[in-house]
C-alpha positions in Angstrom: -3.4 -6.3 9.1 -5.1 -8.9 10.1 -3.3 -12.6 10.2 -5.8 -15.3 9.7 -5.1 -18.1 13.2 -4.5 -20.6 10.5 -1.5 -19.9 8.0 -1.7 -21.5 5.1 1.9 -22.4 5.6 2.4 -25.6 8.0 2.6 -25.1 11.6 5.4 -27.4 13.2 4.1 -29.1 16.5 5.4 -26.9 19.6 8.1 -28.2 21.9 8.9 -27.7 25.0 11.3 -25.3 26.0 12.9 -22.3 28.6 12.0 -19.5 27.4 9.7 -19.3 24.3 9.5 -16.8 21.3 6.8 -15.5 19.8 7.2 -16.8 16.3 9.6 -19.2 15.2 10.4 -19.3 11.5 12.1 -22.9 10.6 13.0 -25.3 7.9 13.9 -22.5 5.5 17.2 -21.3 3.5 17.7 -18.3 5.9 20.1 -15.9 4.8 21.7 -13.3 7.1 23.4 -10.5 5.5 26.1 -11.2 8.7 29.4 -12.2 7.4 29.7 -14.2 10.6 27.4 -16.2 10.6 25.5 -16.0 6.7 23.3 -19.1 6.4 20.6 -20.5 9.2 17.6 -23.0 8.6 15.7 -21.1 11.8 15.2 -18.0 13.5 13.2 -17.1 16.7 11.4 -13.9 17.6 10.4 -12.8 21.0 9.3 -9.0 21.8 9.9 -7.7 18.1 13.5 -8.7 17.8 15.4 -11.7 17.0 16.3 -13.9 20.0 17.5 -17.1 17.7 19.2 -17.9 14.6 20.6 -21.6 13.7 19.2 -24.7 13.1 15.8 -26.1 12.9 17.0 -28.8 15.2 17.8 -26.1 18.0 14.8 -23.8 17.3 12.5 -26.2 18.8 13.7 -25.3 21.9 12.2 -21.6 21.5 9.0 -23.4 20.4 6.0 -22.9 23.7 2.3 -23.7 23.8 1.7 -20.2 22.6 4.5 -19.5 20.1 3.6 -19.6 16.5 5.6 -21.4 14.8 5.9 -21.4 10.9 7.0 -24.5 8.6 9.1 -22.4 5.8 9.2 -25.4 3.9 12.0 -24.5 2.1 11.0 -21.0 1.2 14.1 -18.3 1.3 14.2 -16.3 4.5 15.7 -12.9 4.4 16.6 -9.8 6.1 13.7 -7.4 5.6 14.1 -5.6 2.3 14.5 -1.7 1.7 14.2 0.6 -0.8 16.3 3.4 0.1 15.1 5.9 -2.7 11.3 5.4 -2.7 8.9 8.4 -3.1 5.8 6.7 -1.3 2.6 9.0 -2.1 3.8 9.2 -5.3 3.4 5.3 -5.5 0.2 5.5 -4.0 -1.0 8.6 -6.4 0.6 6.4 -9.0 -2.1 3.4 -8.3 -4.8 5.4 -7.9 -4.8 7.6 -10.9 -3.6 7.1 -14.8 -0.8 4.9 -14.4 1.0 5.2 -18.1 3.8 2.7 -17.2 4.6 0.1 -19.9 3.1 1.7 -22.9 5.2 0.2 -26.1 3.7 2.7 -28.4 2.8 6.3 -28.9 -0.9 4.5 -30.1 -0.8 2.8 -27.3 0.0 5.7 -24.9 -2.9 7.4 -26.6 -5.5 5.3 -26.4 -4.9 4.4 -22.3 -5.3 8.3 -21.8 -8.1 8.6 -24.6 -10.0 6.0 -22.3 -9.7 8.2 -18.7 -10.7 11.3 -20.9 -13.5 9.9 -22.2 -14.5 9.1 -18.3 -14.1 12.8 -17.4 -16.6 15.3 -17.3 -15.8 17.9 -19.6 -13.2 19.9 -18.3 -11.9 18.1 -15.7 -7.8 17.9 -15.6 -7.2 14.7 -16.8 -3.4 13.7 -15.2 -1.4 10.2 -15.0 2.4 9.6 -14.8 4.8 6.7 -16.3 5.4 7.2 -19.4 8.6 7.2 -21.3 9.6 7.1 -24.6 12.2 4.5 -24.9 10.2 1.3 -26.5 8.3 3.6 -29.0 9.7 3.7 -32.9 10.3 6.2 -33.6 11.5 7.2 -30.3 10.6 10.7 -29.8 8.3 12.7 -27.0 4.7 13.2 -27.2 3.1 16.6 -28.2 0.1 19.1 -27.5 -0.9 18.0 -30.9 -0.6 14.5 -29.7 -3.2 14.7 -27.3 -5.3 17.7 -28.7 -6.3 14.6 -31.0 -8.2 12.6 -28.1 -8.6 15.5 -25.6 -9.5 18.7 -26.9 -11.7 19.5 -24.0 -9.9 18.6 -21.3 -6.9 19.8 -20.0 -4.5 17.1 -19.9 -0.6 17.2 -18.0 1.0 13.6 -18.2 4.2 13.2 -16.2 7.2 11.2 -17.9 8.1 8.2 -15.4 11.6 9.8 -14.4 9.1 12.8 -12.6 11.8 15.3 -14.3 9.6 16.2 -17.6 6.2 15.9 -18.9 3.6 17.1 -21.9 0.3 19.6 -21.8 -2.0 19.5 -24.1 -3.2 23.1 -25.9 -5.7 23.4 -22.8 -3.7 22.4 -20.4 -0.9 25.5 -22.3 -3.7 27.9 -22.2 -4.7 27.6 -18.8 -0.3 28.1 -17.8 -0.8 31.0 -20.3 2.0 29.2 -22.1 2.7 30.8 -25.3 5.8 31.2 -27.4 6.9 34.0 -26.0 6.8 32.4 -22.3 10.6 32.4 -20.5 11.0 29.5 -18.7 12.3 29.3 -14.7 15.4 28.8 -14.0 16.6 25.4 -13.8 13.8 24.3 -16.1 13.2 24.2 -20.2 9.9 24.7 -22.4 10.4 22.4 -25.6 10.0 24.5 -29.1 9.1 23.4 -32.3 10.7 24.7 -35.6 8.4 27.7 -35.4 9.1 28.2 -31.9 5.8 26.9 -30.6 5.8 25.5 -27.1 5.6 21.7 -28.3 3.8 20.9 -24.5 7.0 19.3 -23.2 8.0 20.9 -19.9 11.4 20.0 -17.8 12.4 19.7 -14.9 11.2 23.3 -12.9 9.5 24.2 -16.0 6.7 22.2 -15.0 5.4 23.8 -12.6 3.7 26.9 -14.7 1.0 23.7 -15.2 1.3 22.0 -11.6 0.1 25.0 -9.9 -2.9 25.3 -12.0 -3.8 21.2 -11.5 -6.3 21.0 -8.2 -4.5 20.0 -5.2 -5.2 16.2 -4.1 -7.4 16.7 -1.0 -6.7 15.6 2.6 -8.4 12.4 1.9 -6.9 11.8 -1.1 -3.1 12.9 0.8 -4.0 10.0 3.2 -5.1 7.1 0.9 -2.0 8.0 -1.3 0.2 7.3 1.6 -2.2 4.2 2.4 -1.9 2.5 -0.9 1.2 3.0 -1.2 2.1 1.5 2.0 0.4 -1.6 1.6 1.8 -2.2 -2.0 5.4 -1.9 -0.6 4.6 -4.8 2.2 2.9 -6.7 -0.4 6.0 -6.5 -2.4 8.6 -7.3 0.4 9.7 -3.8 1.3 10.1 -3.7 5.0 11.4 -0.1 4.8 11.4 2.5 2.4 13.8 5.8 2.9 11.4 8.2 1.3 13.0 11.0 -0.9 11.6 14.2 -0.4 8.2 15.6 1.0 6.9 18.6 2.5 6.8 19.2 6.1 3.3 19.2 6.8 3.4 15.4 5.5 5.0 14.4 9.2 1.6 14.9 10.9 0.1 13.5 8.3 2.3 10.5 9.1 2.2 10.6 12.6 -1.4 10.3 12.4 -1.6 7.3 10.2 1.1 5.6 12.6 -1.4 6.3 15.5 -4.3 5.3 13.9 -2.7 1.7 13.1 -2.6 2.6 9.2 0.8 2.4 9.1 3.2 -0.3 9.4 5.9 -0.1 7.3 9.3 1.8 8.2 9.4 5.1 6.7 13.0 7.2 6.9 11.5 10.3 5.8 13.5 13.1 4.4 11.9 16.6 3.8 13.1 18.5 0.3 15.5 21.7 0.4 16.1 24.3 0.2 12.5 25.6 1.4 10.5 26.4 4.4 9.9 22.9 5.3 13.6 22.4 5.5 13.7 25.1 7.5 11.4 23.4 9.7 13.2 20.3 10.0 16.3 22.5 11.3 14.9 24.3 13.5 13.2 21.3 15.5 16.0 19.1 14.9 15.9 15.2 13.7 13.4 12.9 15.2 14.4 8.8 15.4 12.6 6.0 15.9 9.2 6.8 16.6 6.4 4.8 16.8 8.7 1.5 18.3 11.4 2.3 15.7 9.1 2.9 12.6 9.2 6.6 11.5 12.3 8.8 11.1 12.7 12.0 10.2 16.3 13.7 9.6 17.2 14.0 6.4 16.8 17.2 4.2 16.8 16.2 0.2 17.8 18.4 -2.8 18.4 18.5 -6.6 21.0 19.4 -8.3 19.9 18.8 -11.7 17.3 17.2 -14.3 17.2 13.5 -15.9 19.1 11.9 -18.1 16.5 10.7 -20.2 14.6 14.2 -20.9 18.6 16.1 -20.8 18.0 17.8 -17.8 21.1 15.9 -16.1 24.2 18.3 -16.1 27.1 17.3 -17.9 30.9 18.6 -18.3 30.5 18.3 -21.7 27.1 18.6 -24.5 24.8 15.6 -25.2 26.4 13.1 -27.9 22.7 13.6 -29.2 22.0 17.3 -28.4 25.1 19.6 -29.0 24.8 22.9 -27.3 22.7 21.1 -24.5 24.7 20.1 -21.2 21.4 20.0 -19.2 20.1 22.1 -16.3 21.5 23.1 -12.9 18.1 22.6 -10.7 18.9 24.2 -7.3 19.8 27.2 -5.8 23.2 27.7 -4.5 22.6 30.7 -2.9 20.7 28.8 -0.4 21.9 25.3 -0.8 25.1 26.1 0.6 24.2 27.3 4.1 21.6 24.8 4.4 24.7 22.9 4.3 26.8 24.2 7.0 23.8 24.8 9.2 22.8 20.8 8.7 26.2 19.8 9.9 25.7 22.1 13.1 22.6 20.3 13.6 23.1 17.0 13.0 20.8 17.0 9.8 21.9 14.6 7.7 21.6 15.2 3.6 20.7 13.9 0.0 21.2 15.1 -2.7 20.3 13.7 -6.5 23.2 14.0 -8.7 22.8 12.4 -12.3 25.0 13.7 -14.8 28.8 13.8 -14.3 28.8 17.9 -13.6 26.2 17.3 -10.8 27.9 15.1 -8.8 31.3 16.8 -9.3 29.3 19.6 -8.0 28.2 17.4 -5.1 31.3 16.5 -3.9 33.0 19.6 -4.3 30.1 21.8 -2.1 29.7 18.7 0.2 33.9 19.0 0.9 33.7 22.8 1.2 31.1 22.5 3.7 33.0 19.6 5.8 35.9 22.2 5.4 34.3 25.0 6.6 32.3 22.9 9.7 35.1 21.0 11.4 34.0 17.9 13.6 34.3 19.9 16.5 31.5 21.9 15.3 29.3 19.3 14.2 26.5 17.8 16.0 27.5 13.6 14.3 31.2 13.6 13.6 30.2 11.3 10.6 27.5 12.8 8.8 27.0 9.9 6.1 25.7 12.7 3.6 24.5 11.0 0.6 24.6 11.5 -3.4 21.1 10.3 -4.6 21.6 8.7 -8.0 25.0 8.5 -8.9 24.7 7.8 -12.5 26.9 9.7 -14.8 31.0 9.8 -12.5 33.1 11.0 -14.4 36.5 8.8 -13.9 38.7 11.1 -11.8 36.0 11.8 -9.2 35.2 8.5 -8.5 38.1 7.6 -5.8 36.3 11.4 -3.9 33.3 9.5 -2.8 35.4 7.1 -0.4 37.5 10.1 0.9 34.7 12.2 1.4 33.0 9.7 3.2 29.4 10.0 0.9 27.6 7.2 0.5 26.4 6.4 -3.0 22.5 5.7 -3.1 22.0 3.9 -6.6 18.7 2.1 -8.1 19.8 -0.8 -9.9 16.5 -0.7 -12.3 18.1 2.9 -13.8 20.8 0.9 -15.7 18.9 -1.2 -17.4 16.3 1.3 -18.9 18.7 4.1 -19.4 21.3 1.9 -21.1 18.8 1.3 -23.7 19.6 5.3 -24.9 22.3 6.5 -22.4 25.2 5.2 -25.2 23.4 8.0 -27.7 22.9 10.2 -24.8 26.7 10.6 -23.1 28.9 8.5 -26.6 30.3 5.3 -25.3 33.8 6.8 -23.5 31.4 8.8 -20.7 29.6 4.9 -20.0 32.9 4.2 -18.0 31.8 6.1 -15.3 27.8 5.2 -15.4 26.3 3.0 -13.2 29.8 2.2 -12.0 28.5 -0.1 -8.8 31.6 -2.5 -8.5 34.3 0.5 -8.8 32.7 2.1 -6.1 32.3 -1.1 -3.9 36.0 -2.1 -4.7 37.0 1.4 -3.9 35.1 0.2 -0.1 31.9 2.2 -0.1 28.8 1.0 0.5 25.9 1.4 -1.8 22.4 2.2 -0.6 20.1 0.6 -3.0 17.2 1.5 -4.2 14.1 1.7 -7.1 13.3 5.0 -7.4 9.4 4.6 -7.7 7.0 5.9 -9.0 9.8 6.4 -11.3 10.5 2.9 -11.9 8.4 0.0 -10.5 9.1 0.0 -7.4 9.6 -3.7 -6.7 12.8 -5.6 -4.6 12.7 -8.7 -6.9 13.6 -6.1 -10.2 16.0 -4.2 -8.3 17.9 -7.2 -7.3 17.8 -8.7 -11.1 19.1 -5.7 -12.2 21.6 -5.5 -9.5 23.1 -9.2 -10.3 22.3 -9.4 -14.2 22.8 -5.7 -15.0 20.5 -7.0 -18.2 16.9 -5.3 -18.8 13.6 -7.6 -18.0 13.8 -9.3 -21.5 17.7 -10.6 -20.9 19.2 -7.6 -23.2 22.4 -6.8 -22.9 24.0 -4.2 -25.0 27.3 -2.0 -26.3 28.7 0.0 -23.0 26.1 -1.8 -20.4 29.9 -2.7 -19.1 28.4 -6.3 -17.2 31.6 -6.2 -15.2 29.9 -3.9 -13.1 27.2 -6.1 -12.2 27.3 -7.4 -8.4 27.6 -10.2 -6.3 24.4 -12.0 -5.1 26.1 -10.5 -1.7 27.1 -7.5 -2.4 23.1 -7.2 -4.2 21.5 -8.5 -0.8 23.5 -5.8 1.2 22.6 -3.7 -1.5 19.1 -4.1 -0.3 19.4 -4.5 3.9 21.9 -4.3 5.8 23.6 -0.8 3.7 20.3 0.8 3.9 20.2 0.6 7.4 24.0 2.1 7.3 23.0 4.7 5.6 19.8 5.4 7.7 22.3 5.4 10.7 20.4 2.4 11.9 23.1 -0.9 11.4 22.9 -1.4 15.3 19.3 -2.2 14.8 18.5 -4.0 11.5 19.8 -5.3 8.2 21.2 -8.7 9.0 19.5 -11.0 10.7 21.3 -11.0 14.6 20.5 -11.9 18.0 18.9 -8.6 19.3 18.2 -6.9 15.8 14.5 -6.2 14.6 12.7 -9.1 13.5 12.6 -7.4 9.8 12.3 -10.3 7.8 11.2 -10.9 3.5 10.1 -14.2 2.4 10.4 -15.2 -1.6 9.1 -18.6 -2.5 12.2 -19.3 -4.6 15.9 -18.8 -3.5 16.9 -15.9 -5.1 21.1 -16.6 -3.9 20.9 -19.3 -6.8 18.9 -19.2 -9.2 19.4 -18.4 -12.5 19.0 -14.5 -13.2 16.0 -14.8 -15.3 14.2 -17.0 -12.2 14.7 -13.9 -9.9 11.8 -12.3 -11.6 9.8 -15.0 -11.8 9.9 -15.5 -7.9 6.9 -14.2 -5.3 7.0 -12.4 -1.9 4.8 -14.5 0.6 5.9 -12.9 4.0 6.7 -9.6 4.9 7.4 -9.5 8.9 8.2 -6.3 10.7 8.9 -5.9 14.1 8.2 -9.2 14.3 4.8 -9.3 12.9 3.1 -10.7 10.0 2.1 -7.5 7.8 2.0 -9.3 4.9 0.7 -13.0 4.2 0.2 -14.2 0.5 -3.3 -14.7 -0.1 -4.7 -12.9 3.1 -7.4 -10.5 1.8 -4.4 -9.0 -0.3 -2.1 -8.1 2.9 -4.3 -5.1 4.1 -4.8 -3.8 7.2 
């Protein structure tokens, strides 16, 4: 990016002093995520990394003829944020194709795809993602008849915003060969009518008898996904995301965007498993901290099961709104399991989403067999810091595991409060105990990795950390079993979102508090979200992103881009 020499925030005048920093940040409500010292007016920066934090008073003594110092006037300076569930291209592919979030109707729905059909050439695959049911009355999934109203010439496949389901058309069925008598794959479902008729909603694995059939993106289109996506996070105030799952060829792709200047967010990348790319990732072992600390890779991802929203989340017992349905079991254990032992020999560390309560038992009890069977002595990191991606559905007794087992629970605030709105008819109120459950597990002393989720929710810090605090949805709802109790802190919420991240990204030596000798990873809201009321979270802007110690983001600077 490109920083224009005049900021449209007031420069203080320089001062002279011993040894100057590059940037000084001053006059601002700095807040440092470090119990120690948790509130500053100032902080220096000198070679990337923070040389100062205190008072305005004293940070004029960092301030030479050549520093660039920035009048904060008031504005609320904060470690840098990160998302620590974030699928990035998926954001990017999000923003550059049909992007179905916020429909409040079926009609709605319907005509935003009717209006990109009617831009195709005959044909064409017509595809978007984001819907979800949950606003519509009556509150029920599309169908092939649905859109065989406003598309029958074009195929049409239309992804539900959790990524776990989505609905064909007729052409987009005939094309699968999709018929009534089609089996689906293990650890996926084909929704039937009455008759038995494929209605056109696919879960969870199920959804790849279309997929394959829908033209790969091209190279260029691979690289602008990554792009867009990149510079919406630093517009937004991520300064990190921990990216949940790609293929292995995407860490060329990466590495090429990082040496071509494209790229200047942190990405932790983790590669999805079981599968060759995993594979991969074993055999050539973790890589940390390329590209001056920016790019990551040694993680392997997995799935145990669907969504909660389209049932595919296992349960120990059948859906309050489904009986006979406990939801799907998405992986393989055949294979799962020795990727896990071989990961501990190899220092690989591991996610895993786990939604309904039988997944994450599941979780724990493979992750504990594997610790069993892999002592530390044969283990390339003593402390793995495994991970259970999710965390929704706990059922009560498993809960106190997590601490024991040392897994760190990596939760998206934003989940709550849009599956609350149907998880009561979904689990029956006794099972909401366990959901969600973000101050049991912090009392219990874990940490919580937090995180949106996008493209499956928005994406953005300022919801997460409403949703985090208020544990209310976006209008101020708050409903039966939404147990507010669990809400957390404004502290606990900005840890939440920087400084347990980076200890779950092995990486608290290096970032998520604002420190002498940390990165200079900094997010800057125009309001101070440590006070205000809830509702005035949302209503707040990002106007800096700094990374490294550079501006990547201003507020009004040719949108941010690089």
């Amino acid at each position: 990016m490109r920083v224009p020499r005049v900021l449209p925030i007031a420069l203080v005048a320089a001062c002279s002093q011993a040894e100057p920093a590059d940037r000084v940040f001053t006059n601002g409500l700095v807040y440092t995520a470090n119990d120690s010292q948790p509130r500053a007016e100032a902080v220096a920066v000198k070679d990337g990394k923070v040389v100062f934090v205190g008072s305005a008073a004293d940070a004029r003594r960092y301030a030479g003829s050549n520093t660039e110092v920035i009048d904060l006037q008031g504005k609320t300076l904060l470690p840098g944020f990160v998302d620590a569930h974030y699928h990035l291209a998926g954001v990017g592919g999000r923003e550059m194709n049909l992007n179905l979030e916020g429909t409040q109707s079926i009609d709605e729905f319907l005509t935003r795809v009717k209006e990109r059909v009617d831009r195709a050439p005959a044909g064409e695959w017509v595809v978007g993602r984001g819907w979800i049911e949950t606003p519509w009355t009556p509150r029920r999934f599309p169908t092939r008849q649905d859109l065989d109203r406003i598309a029958p010439n074009h195929p049409v496949y239309l992804t539900r915003a959790d990524g776990h389901a989505g609905v064909a058309n007729s052409a987009a069925l005939r094309i699968a060969g999709i018929t009534r008598a089609t089996r689906p794959p293990a650890g996926g479902d084909i929704l039937r009518d009455a008759r038995g008729e494929p209605t056109g909603m696919l879960i969870d694995r199920a959804q790849g008898l279309v997929g394959t059939h829908i033209p790969a993106a091209t190279e260029n289109q691979r690289d602008s996904a990554y792009i867009v996506g990149v510079h919406r996070s630093l517009m937004l105030g991520w300064t990190q995301v921990q990216d949940a799952g790609s293929p292995w060829s995407d860490v060329s792709r990466l590495r090429r965007l990082y040496g071509e200047g494209k790229i200047k967010l942190r990405i932790y990348l983790s590669i999805r498993g079981p599968s060759e790319s995993a594979d991969s990732l074993l055999a050539q072992g973790a890589s940390v901290g390329e590209f001056a600390g920016k790019f990551t890779v040694r993680t392997i991802k997995s799935a145990l099961d669907g969504a909660l929203g389209s049932r595919g989340a296992l349960l120990l017992q059948e859906y309050s709104d489904a009986p006979g349905t406990i939801g799907l079991l998405t992986t393989d254990l055949a294979r799962f399991r020795p990727m896990l032992r071989q990961a501990l020999r190899r220092g690989i560390q591991v996610e895993v989403h786990a939604i309904g309560d039988s997944a994450n038992r599941l979780l724990l009890n493979e992750f504990e067999a594997a610790f069993r069977e892999v002592p530390d002595s044969a283990r390339a990191i003593r402390e793995p810091r495994w991970r259970d991606e999710h965390t929704q559905i706990v059922d009560l007794a498993d809960l106190p595991r997590f601490k024991q087992l040392g897994i760190i629970p990596s939760m998206q605030p934003s989940h709550a409060i849009g599956d609350l709105h149907f998880a009561p008819s979904r689990l029956g109120m006794e099972r909401l105990a366990g959901a969600y459950a973000w101050q049991e597990f912090i009392k219990d002393g874990n940490i919580i990795a937090g995180g949106s989720d996008a493209p499956v929710e928005r994406g953005e810090p300022l919801i997460e950390f409403y949703a985090a605090v208020a544990r209310k949805d976006l209008k101020g709802f708050s409903g039966d079993g939404w147990h507010p109790e669990q809400a957390m802190t404004r502290d606990q919420a900005l840890k939440a979102f920087t400084l347990w991240p980076a200890v779950a990204a092995f990486e608290e030596a290096e970032r998520g508090s604002i420190e002498v000798g940390k990165w200079a990873d900094f997010t800057i809201f125009d309001k101070d979200i440590m006070t205000v009321p809830d509702a005035e979270i949302l209503t707040a802007r990002n106007m800096i992103t700094v990374v490294n110690g550079e501006i990547v983001y201003l507020a009004g600077a040719v949108n941010g881009k690089q």
